[in-house]
C-alpha positions as CSV (number, residue, x, y, z in Angstrom):
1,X,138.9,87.5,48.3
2,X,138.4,85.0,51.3
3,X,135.5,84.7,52.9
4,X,136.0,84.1,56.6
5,X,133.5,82.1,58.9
6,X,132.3,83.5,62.2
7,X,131.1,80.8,64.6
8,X,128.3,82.0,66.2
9,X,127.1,81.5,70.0
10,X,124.5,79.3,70.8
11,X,122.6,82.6,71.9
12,X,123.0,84.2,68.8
13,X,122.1,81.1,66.4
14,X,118.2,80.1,65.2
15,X,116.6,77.9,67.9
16,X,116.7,73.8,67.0
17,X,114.1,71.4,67.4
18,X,115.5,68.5,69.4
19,X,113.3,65.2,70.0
20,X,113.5,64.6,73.6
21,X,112.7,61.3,74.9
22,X,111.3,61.6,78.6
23,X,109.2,59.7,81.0
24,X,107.0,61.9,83.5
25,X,107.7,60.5,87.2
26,X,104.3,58.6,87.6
27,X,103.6,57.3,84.2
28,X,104.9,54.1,82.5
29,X,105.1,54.8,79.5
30,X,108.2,57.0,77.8
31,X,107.1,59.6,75.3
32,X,108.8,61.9,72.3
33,X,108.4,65.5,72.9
34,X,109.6,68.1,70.3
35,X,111.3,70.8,72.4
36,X,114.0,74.0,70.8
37,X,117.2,74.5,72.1
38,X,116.1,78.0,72.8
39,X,113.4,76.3,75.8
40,X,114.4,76.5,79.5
41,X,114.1,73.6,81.6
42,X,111.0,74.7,83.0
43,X,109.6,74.9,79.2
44,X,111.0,71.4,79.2
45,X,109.2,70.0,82.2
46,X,106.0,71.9,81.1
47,X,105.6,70.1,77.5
48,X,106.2,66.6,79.5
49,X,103.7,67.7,81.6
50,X,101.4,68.4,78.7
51,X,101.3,65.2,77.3
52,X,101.1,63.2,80.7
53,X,98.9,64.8,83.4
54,X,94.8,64.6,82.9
55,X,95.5,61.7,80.2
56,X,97.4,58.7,81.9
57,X,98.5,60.5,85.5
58,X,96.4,62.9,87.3
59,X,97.2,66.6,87.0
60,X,98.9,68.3,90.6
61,X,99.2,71.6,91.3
62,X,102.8,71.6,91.8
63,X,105.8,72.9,89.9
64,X,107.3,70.5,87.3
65,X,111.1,70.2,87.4
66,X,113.2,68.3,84.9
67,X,115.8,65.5,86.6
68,X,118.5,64.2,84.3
69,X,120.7,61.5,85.6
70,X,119.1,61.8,89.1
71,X,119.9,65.3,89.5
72,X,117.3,68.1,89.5
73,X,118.2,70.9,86.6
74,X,118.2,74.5,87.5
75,X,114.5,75.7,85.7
76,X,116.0,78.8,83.7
């Protein structure tokens, strides 16, 4: 018997941690964040956020958006 392989959909497969390298718009400094490939953009931009505002930047009260190569990524 043959076992055949089914190629799953992203959806359907076990979230993956991916190290993201980012820099938060004020700051200087670039950081590693551990996000899943299960997060949405806005997940993203909140876990940047996280380890930037109230520490090196100032905290605003404003939503946080995720740019990658100068264009601003839909948050879902």
């Amino acid at each position: 018997m043959t076992e055949q392989q089914i190629e799953l959909g992203i959806e359907d497969r076990a979230p993956e941690l991916v190290p993201l390298n980012a820099i938060f718009a004020t700051d200087f400094v670039q950081i590693l964040v551990p996000v899943t490939t299960a997060n949405t953009m806005a997940e993203v931009a909140a876990a940047v956020a996280h380890h930037v505002e109230g520490k090196r930047v100032r905290a605003l009260p404003y939503p946080k958006v995720v740019f990658h190569n100068g264009r601003k990524l839909p948050p879902r």
